[in-house]
ROMARDREN-889444 format. One record per residue (C-alpha): residue in one letter; z, x, y; residue number from 1. Coordinates in steps of 0.05 Angstrom, whole numbers, plus 5000, padded with zeros to 4 digits. Each point is the difference from the previous one (the first is absolute). Layout:
// residues N
+------+------+------+------+-----+
| type |   c3 |   c1 |   c2 | seq |
+------+------+------+------+-----+
|    a |    Z |    X |    Y | NUM |
...
+------+------+------+------+-----+
END
This chain:
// residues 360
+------+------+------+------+-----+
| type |   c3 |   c1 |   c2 | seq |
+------+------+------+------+-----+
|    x | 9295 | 7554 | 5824 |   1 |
|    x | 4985 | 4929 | 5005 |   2 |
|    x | 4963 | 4960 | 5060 |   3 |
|    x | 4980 | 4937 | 5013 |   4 |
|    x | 4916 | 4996 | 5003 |   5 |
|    x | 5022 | 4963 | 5082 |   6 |
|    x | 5043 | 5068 | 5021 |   7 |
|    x | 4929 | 5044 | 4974 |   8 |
|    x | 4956 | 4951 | 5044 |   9 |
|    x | 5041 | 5016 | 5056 |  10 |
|    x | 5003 | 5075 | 4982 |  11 |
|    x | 4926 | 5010 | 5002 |  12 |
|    x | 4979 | 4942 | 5047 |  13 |
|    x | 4968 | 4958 | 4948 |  14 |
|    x | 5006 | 4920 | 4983 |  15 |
|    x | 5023 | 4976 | 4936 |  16 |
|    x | 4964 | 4938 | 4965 |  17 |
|    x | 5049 | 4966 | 4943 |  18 |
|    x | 5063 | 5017 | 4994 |  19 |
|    x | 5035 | 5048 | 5048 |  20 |
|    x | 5061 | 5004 | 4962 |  21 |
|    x | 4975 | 5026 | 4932 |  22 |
|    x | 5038 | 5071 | 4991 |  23 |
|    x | 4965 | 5058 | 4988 |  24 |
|    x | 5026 | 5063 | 4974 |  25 |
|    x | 4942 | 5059 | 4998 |  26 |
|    x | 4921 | 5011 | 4997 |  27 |
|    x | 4945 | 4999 | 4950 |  28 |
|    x | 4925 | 5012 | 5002 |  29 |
|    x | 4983 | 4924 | 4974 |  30 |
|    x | 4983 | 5008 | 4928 |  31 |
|    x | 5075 | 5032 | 4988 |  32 |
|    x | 5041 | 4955 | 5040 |  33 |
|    x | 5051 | 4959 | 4981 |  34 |
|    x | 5045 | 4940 | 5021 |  35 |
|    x | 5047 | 5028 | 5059 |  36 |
|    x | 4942 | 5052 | 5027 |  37 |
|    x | 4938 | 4990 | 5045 |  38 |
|    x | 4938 | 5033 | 5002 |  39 |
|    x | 4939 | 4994 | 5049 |  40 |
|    x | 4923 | 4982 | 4994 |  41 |
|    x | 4956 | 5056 | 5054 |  42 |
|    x | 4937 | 4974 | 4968 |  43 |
|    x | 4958 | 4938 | 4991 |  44 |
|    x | 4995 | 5019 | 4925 |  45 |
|    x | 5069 | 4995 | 4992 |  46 |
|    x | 5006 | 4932 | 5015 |  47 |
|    x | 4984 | 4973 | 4928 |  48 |
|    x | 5063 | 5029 | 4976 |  49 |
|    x | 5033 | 4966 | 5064 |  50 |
|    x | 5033 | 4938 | 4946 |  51 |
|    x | 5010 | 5045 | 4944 |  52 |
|    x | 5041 | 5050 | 5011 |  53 |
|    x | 5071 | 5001 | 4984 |  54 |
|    x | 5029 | 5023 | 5071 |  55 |
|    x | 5048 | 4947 | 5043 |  56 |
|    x | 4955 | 5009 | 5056 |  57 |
|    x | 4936 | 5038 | 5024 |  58 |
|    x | 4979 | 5031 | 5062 |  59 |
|    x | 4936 | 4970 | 5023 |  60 |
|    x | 4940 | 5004 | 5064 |  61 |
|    x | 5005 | 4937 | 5046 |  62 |
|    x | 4934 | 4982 | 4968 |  63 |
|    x | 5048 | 4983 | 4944 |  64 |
|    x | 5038 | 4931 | 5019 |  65 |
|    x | 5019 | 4962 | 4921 |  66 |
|    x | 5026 | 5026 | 4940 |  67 |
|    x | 5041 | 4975 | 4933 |  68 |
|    x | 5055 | 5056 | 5027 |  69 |
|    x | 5028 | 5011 | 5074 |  70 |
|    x | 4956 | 5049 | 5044 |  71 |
|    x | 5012 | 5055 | 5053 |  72 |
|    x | 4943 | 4990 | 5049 |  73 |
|    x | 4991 | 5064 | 5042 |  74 |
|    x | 4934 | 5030 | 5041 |  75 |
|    x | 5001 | 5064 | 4955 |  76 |
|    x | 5028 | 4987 | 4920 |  77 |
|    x | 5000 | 5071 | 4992 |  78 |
|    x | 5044 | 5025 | 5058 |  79 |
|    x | 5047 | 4945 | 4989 |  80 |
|    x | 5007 | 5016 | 4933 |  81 |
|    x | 5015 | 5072 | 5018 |  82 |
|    x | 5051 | 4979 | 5042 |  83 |
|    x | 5040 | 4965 | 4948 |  84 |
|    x | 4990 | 5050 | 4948 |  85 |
|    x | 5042 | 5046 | 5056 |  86 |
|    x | 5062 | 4948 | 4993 |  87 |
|    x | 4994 | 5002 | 4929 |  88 |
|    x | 4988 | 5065 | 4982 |  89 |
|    x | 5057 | 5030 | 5051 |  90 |
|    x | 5064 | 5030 | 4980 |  91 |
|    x | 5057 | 5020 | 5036 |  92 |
|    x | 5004 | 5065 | 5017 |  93 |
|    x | 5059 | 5049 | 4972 |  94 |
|    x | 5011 | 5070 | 5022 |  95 |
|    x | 5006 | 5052 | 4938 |  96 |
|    x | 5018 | 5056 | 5050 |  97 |
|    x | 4981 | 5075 | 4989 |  98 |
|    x | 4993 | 5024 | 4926 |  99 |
|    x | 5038 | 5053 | 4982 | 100 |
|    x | 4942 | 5032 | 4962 | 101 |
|    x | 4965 | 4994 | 5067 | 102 |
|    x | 4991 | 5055 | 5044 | 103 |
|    x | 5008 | 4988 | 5079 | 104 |
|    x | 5006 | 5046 | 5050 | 105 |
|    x | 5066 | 5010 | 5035 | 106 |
|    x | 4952 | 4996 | 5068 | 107 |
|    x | 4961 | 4933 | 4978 | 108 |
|    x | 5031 | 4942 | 5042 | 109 |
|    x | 5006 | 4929 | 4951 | 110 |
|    x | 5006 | 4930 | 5022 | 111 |
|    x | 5048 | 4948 | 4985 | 112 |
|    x | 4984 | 4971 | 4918 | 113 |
|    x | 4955 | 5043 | 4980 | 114 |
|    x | 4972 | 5011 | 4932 | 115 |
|    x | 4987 | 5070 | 4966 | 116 |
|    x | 4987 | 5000 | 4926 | 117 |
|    x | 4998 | 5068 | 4958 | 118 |
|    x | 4963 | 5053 | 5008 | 119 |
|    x | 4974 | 4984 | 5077 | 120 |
|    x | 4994 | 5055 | 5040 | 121 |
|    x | 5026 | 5001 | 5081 | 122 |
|    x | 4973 | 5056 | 5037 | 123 |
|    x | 5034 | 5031 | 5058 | 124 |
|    x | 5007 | 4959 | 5078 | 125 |
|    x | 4976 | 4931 | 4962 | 126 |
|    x | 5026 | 4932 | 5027 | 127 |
|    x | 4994 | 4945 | 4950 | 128 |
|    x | 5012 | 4933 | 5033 | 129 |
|    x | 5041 | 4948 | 4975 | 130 |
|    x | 4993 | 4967 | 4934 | 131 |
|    x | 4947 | 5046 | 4984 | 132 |
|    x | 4981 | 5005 | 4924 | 133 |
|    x | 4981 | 5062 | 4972 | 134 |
|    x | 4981 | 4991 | 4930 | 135 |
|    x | 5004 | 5067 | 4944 | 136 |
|    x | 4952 | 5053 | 5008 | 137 |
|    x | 4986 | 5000 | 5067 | 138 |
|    x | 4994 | 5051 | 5047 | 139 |
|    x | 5014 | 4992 | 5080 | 140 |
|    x | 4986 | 5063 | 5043 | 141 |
|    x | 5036 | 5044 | 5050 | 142 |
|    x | 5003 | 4954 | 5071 | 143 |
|    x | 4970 | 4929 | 4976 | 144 |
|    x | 5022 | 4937 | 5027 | 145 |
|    x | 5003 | 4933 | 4954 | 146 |
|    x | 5016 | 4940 | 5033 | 147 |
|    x | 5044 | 4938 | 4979 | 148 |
|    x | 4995 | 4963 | 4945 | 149 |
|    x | 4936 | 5052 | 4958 | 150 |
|    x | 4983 | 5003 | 4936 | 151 |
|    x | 4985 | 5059 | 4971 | 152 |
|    x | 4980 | 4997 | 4924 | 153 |
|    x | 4994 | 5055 | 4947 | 154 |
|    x | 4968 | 5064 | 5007 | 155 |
|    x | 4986 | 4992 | 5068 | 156 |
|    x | 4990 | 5065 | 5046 | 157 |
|    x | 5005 | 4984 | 5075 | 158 |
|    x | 4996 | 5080 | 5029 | 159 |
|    x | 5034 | 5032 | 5062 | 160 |
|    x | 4998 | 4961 | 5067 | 161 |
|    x | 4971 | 4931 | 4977 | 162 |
|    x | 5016 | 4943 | 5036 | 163 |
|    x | 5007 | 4939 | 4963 | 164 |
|    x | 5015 | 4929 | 5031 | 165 |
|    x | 5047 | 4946 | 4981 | 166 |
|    x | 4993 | 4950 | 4935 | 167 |
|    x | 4948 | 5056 | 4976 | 168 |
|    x | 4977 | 5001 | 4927 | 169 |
|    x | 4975 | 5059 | 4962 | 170 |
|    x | 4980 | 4987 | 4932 | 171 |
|    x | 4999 | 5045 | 4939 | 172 |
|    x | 4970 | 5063 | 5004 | 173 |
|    x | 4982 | 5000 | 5082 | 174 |
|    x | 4997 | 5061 | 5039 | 175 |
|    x | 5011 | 4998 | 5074 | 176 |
|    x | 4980 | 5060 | 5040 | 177 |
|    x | 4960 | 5051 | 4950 | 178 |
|    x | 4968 | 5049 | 5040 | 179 |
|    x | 4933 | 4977 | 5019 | 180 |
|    x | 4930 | 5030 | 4983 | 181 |
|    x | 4981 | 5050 | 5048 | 182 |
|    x | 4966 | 5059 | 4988 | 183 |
|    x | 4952 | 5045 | 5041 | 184 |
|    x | 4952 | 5043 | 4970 | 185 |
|    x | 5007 | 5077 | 5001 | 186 |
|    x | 4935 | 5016 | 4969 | 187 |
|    x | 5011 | 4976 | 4940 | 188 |
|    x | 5078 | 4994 | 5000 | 189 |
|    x | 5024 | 4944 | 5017 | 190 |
|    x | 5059 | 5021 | 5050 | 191 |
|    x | 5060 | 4937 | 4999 | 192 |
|    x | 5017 | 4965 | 5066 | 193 |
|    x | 5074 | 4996 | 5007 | 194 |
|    x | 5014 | 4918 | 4999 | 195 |
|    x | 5057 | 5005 | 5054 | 196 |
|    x | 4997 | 4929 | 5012 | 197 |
|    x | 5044 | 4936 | 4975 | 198 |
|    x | 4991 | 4932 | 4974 | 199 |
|    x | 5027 | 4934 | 5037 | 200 |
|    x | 5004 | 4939 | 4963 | 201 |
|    x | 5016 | 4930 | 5042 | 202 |
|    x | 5046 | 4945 | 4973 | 203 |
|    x | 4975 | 4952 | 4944 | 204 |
|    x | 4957 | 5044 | 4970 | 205 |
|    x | 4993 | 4997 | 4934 | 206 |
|    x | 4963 | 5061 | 4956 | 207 |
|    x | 4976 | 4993 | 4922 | 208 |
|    x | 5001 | 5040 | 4945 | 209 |
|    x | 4971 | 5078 | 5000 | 210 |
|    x | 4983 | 4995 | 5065 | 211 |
|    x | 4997 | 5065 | 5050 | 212 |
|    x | 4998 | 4998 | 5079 | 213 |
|    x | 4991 | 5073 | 5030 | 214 |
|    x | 5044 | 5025 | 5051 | 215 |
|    x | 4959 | 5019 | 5058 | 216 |
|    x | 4972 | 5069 | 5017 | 217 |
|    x | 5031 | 4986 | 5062 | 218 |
|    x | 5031 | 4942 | 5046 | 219 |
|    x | 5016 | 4939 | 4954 | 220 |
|    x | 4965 | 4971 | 4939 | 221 |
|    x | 5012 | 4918 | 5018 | 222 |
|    x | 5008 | 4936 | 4952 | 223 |
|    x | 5020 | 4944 | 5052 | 224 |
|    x | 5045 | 4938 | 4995 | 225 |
|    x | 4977 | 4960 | 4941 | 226 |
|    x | 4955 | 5034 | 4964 | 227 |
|    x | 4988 | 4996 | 4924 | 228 |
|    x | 4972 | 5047 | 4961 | 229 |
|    x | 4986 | 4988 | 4919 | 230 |
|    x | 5006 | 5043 | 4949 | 231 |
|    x | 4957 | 5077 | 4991 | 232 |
|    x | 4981 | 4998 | 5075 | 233 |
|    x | 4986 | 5071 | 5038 | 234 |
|    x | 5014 | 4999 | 5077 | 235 |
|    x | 4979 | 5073 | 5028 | 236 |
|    x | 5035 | 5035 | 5057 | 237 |
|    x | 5009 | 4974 | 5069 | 238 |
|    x | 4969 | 4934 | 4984 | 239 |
|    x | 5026 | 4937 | 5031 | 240 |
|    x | 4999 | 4930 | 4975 | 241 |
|    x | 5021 | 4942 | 5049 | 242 |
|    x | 5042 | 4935 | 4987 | 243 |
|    x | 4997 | 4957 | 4939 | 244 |
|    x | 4939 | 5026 | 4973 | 245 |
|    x | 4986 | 4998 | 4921 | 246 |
|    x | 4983 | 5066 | 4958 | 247 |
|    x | 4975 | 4976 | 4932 | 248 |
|    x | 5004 | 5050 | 4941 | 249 |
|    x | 4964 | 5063 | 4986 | 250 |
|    x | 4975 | 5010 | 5066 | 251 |
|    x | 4990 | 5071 | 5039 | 252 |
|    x | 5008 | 5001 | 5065 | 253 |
|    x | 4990 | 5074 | 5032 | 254 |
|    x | 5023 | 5030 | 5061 | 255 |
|    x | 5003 | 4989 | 5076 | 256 |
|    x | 4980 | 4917 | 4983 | 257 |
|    x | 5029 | 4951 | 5045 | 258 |
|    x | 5009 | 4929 | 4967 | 259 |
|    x | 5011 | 4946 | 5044 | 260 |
|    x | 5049 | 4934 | 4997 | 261 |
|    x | 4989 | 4955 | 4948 | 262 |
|    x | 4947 | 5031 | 4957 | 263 |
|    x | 4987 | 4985 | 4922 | 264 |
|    x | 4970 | 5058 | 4958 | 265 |
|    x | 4978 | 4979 | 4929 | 266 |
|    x | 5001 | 5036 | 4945 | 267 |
|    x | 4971 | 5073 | 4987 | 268 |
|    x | 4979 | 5007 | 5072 | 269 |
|    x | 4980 | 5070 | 5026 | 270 |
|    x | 5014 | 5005 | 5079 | 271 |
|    x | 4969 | 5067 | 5022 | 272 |
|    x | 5033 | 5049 | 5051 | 273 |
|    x | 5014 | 4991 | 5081 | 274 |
|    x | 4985 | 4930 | 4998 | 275 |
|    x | 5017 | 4931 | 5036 | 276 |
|    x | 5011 | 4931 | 4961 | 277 |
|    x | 5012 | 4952 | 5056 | 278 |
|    x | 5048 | 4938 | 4995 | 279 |
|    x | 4996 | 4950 | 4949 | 280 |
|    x | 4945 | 5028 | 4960 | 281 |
|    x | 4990 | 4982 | 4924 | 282 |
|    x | 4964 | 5057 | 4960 | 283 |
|    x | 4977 | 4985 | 4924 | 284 |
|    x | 5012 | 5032 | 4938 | 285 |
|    x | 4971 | 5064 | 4986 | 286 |
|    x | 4971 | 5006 | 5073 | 287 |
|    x | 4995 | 5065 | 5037 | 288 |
|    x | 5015 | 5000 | 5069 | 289 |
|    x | 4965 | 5058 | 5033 | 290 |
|    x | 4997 | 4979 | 5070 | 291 |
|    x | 5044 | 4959 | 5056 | 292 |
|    x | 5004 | 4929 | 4980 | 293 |
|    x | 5015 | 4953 | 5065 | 294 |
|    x | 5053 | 4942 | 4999 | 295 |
|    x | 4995 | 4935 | 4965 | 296 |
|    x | 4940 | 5019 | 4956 | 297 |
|    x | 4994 | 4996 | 4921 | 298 |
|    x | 4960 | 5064 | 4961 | 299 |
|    x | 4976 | 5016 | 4936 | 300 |
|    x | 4964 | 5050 | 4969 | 301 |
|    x | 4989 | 5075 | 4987 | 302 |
|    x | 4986 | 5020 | 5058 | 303 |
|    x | 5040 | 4937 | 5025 | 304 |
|    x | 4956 | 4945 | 5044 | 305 |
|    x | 5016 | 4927 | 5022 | 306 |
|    x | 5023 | 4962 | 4940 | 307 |
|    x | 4930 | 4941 | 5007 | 308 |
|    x | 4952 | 5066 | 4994 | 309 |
|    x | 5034 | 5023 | 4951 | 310 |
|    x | 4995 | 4937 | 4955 | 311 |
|    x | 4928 | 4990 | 5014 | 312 |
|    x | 4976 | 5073 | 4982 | 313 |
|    x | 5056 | 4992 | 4934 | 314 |
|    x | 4953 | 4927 | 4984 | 315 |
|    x | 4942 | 5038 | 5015 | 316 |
|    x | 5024 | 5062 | 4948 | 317 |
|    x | 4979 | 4959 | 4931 | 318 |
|    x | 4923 | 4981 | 5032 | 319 |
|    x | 4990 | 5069 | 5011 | 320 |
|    x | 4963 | 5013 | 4924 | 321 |
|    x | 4959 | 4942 | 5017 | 322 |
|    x | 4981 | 5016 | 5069 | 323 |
|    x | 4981 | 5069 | 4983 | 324 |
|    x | 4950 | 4979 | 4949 | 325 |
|    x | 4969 | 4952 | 5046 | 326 |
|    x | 4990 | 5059 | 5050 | 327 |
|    x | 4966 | 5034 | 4949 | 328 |
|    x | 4952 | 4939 | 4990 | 329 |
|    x | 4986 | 4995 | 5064 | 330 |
|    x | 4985 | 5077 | 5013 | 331 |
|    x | 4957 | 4990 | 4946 | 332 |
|    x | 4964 | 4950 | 5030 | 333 |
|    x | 5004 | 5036 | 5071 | 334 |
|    x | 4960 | 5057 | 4962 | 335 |
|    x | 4948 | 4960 | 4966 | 336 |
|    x | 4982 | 4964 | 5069 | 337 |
|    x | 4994 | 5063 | 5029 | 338 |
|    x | 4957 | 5028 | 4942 | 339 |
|    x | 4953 | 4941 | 5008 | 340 |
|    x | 4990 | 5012 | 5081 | 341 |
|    x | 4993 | 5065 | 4987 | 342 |
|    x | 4943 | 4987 | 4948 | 343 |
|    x | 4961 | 4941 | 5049 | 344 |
|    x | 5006 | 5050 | 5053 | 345 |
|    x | 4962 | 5056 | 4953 | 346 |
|    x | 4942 | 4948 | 4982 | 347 |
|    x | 4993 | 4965 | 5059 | 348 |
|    x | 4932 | 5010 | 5040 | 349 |
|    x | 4999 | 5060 | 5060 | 350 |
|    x | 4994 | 4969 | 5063 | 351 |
|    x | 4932 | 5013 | 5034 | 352 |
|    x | 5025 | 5018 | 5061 | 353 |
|    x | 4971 | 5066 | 5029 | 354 |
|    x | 4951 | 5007 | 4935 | 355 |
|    x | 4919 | 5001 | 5019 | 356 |
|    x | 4941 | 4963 | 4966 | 357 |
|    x | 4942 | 5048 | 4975 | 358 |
|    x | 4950 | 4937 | 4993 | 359 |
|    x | 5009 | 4973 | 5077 | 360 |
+------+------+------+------+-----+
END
């Protein structure tokens, strides 16, 4: 594919400086490009290597207004850059149809150019939307609904009843709708609580590697529109997670928690049970949420707390040592003052009051 650097400017609302014209024909992070391909500067200390690499042109901030090579000035380097890396990296979609070392069920309704490679499995009542891919290995349970346009990669098990949107992705290795955890305690048996419940997934979700999400004991476990969830996440039964918001990988999030629009979760995060993260929220890494968390706030922390406490008792952490052994100097010095009253109070005269004379 080849574009002029003018129709990308248009394509992502950006100016060009230099020449619009110059042709360019992919994307490379700047110390790998070449002549015909553009790359982008995110960061200040990029910038040295603004006149030296190789690339036709470079995406730049509008901070950025002169360089030996034409620029793409944009608000946010990074998005556009995203955005052209879409062009680039698309291909045009062909249908391979249903494997013949496939198994579908005779009852399974399929859309229009669908793709079913060896080896999938298509479980009773399905409807598989059009130009669905269903990559080997996977498995798609009795009565589950994929919309248009999903991808389903290898190894994937999406159980009985799921509901999965349109222009899903499912990486390696995910499992939607495992029975959740639920237990109740017999003594000490632990007696299983039937998980009669089913997972709903929005359009333009996309969910990483190894990841599980638990159908619900009952009523719905929910992943609204948008959502992305990284790699070796755990999302317990009926939990809900609203619009847009990031899951980062390796965190555990247990059952009954409402997430709300638009929140970020770092890394290794632990978000306790029956809990409410309000809109727009940004947890750190390796955080544990145990209680509600209103909108529009930033937390970090084990247990989790406002993200400027946090940072002053984490400064405060390395004086501890220090501070300790100056406590002990002054409770020293606390003790020896006392000592010393105690001692003057000992030695000091009686006062005469109420005593009597023997000479008057």
């Amino acid at each position: 594919m080849e574009k002029m650097l003018s129709e990308l400017a248009q394509l992502v609302g950006g100016e060009v400086i230099g020449d619009g014209g110059v042709k360019i024909i992919g994307v490379a992070p700047i110390e790998e490009a070449r002549k015909g391909e553009i790359t982008f500067i995110a960061h200040q200390r990029y910038l040295p290597k603004l006149n030296q690499t190789e690339a036709s042109a470079v995406i730049v901030s509008l901070k950025v207004s002169e360089a030996e090579k034409p620029l793409l000035r944009v608000a946010n380097p990074y998005l556009a850059f995203a955005k052209i890396l879409q062009i680039y990296a698309h291909r045009p979609y062909e249908s391979r149809g249903v494997d013949q070392q496939a198994w579908v069920s005779p009852t399974a309704k399929l859309g229009e150019g669908v793709s079913i490679y060896p080896f999938v499995y298509v479980g009773d009542h399905t409807e598989i939307g059009n130009r669905v891919i269903i990559f080997p290995g996977a498995f798609v349970g009795d009565n589950t609904i994929i919309g248009d346009d999903s991808l389903v990669y290898p190894n994937v098990c999406i159980c009985e009843g799921s509901r999965i949107g349109k222009r899903v992705i499912l990486h390696c290795g995910v499992v939607i709708g495992s029975d959740g955890f639920g237990f109740a305690k017999d003594g000490k048996r632990s007696v299983k609580i039937p998980q009669v419940g089913i997972v709903e997934i929005g359009d333009d979700v996309e969910i990483g590697a190894n990841t599980t999400v638990d159908r619900a004991a009952m009523g719905k476990t929910i992943i609204k529109r948008g959502v992305k969830i990284d790699n070796l996440v755990q999302v317990a039964h009926t939990v809900t997670i609203g619009e847009d918001s990031i899951i980062v990988a390796q965190v555990g999030i247990a059952g009954s928690t409402k997430i709300g629009d638009n929140v970020i979760i770092a890394g290794q995060v632990g978000v306790s049970d029956h809990i409410e993260i309000g809109d727009n929220v940004m947890v750190g890494p390796q955080s544990g949420v145990v209680r509600d968390i209103p909108p529009n706030q930033v937390v970090t922390g084990s247990p989790s707390i406002p993200h400027k406490d946090h940072v002053r008792a984490v400064m405060t952490f390395p004086k501890l040592p220090e501070m300790w052994r100056k406590i002990g100097q002054l409770e020293a010095k606390v003790r020896d003052l006392e000592a010393g009253q105690n001692l003057r109070q000992k030695t000091s005269p009686q006062s005469s009051e109420g005593t009597h004379d023997p000479d008057q």
